[in-house]
N, C-alpha and C positions, 0 to 999 in steps of 0.2 A: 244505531237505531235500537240495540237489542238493550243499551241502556241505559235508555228514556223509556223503553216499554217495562223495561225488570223496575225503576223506581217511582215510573209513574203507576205501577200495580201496588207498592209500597204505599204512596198518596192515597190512595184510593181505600186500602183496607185501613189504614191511619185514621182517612175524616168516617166512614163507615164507622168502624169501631167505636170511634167517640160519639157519635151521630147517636147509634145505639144505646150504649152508656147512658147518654143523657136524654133521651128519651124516657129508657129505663126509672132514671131514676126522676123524672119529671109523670112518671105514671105513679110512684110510689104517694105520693101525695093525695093519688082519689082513692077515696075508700072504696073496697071492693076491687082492684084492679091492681096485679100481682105486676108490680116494676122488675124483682130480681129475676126471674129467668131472661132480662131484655140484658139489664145487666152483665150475668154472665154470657150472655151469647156476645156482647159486646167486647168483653174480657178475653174468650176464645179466637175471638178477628184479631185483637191486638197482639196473641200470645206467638201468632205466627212469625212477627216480628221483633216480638221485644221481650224481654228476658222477665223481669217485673211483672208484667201482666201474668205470664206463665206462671210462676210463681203466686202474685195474688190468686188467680184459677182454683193452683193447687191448693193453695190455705183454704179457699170459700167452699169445696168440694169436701177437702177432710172436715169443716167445721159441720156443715151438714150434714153430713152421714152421720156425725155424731150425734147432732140433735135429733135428727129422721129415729137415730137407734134407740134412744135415751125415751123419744115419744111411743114407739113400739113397745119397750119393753114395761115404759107406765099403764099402757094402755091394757097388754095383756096379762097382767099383775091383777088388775080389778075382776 
């Protein structure tokens, strides 16, 4: 019993995480209405499980701060 309940909790963040994901990125499409944090919340369900997703996380996190920082310090420049 203990496991079917430990990989049927695996299924479930599996279709969840993708669910999200493309959700995510089926919101990216309407203007006005921010798909990536569906995205990354998407990526974070996945990372529990799966080594890639973790990693993807990790890259989409450093690429952002980067850009967050790069805009901050154009901003307070002017």
């Amino acid at each position: 019993m203990n496991w079917m309940m430990k990989h049927g909790m695996k299924v479930a963040r599996v279709i969840a995480g993708v669910a999200i994901i493309l959700i995510g990125m089926g919101l990216g499409f309407i203007p006005g209405i921010p798909g990536f944090p569906l995205v990354f919340a998407g990526l974070a369900i996945l990372a529990v499980d799966f080594v890639w997703a973790r990693r993807l996380k990790k890259r989409l996190q450093d690429e952002t701060k980067k850009v967050v920082d790069k805009v901050r310090n154009t901003i307070g420049s002017k």
